[in-house]
C-alpha positions in Angstrom: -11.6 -33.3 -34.3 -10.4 -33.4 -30.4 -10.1 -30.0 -28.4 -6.8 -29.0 -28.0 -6.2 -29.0 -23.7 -4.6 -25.7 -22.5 -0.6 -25.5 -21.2 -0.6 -26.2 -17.6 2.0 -24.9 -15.1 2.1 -28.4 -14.0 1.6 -27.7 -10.5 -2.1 -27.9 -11.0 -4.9 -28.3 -14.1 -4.9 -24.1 -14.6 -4.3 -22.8 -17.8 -1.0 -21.0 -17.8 -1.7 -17.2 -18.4 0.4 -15.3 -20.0 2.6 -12.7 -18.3 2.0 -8.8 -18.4 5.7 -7.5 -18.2 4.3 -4.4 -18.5 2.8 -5.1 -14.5 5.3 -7.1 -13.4 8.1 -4.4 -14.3 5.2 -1.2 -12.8 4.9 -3.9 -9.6 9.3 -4.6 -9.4 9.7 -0.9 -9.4 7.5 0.1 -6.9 8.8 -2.8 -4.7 12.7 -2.1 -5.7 12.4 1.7 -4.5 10.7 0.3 -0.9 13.9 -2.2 -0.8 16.3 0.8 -1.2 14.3 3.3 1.3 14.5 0.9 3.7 18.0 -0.1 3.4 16.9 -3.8 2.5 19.5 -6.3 2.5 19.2 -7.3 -0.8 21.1 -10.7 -0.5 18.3 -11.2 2.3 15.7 -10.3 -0.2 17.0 -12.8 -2.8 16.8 -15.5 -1.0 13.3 -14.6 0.5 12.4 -14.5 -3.4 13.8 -17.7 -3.6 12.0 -19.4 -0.8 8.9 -18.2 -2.3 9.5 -19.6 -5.5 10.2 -23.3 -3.6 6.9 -23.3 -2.3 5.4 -22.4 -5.3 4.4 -19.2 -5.2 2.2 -19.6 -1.7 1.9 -15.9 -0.3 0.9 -17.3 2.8 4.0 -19.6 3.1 5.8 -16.7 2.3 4.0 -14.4 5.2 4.7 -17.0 7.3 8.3 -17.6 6.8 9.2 -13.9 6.6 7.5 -13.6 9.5 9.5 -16.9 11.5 12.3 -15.0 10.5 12.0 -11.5 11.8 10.6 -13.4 15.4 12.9 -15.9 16.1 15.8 -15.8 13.5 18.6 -17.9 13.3 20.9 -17.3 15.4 22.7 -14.5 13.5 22.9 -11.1 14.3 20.1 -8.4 15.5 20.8 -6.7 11.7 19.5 -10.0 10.0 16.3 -9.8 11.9 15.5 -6.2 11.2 16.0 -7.1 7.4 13.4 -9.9 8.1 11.0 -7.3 9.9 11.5 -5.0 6.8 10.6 -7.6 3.8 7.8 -8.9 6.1 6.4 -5.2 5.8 7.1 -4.8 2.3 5.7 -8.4 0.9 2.3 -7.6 3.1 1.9 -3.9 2.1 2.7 -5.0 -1.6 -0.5 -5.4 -3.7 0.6 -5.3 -7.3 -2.9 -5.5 -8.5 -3.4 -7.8 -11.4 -0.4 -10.6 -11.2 -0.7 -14.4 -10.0 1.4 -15.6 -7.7 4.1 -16.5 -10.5 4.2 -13.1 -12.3 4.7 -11.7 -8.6 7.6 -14.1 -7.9 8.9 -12.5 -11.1 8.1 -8.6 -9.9 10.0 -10.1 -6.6 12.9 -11.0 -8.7 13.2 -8.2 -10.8 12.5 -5.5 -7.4 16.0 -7.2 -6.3 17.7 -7.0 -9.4 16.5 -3.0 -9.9 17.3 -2.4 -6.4 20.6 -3.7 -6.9 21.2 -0.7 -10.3 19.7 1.8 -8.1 22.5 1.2 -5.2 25.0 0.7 -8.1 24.2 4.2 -9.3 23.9 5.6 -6.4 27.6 4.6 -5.1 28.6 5.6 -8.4 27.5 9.1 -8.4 28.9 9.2 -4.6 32.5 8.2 -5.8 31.9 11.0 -9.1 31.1 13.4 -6.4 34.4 12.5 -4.2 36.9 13.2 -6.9 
């Protein structure tokens, strides 16, 4: 009888571990209320999540380019590179212990989408409180 191989990621021979939604949702909130202290633009953010993801999950590619972009943005406006300078200090502060690379692409993902609610809320209550 032959040994079954493990599911791969197919980016490389590792066994594909499971994901712990329970940590990636603990790790997306802590990183969703640091997006909406510091004002982060979350289209910004998205694509920064979406970066990482294209070169597979590589948290120093993604240092690196969050970095590029809060030194010498495109030419844009002074606001896009203080958005840069703000996810460069949240991805290197963020240590959401237990997740791979992958699951913390997902906790990325999911920071943006509960950042998003949050805001949603938030100008919800404001135009409740107008009236």
């Amino acid at each position: 009888m032959k040994a079954q191989a493990e599911p791969t990621d197919g980016r490389n021979s590792a066994p594909v571990v499971p994901t712990d939604w329970d940590k990636v949702l603990d790790a997306a909130e802590l990183l969703s209320r640091q997006f909406v202290r510091d004002q982060v633009d979350l289209a910004e953010a998205e694509k920064a999540g979406d970066y990482y993801v294209r070169r597979k999950c590589d948290p120093a590619a993604m240092v690196k380019y969050l970095h590029e972009m809060a030194t010498n943005p495109p030419p844009r406006s002074k606001r896009t590179q203080r958005q840069y300078t703000a996810l460069e200090r949240a991805f290197s502060a963020w240590r959401p212990e237990g997740l791979g690379p992958d699951d913390r692409a997902r906790a990325w993902g999911w920071a943006v989408r509960l950042a998003k609610a949050s805001r949603r809320a938030q100008n919800h209550q404001n135009n409740q409180r107008r009236r």
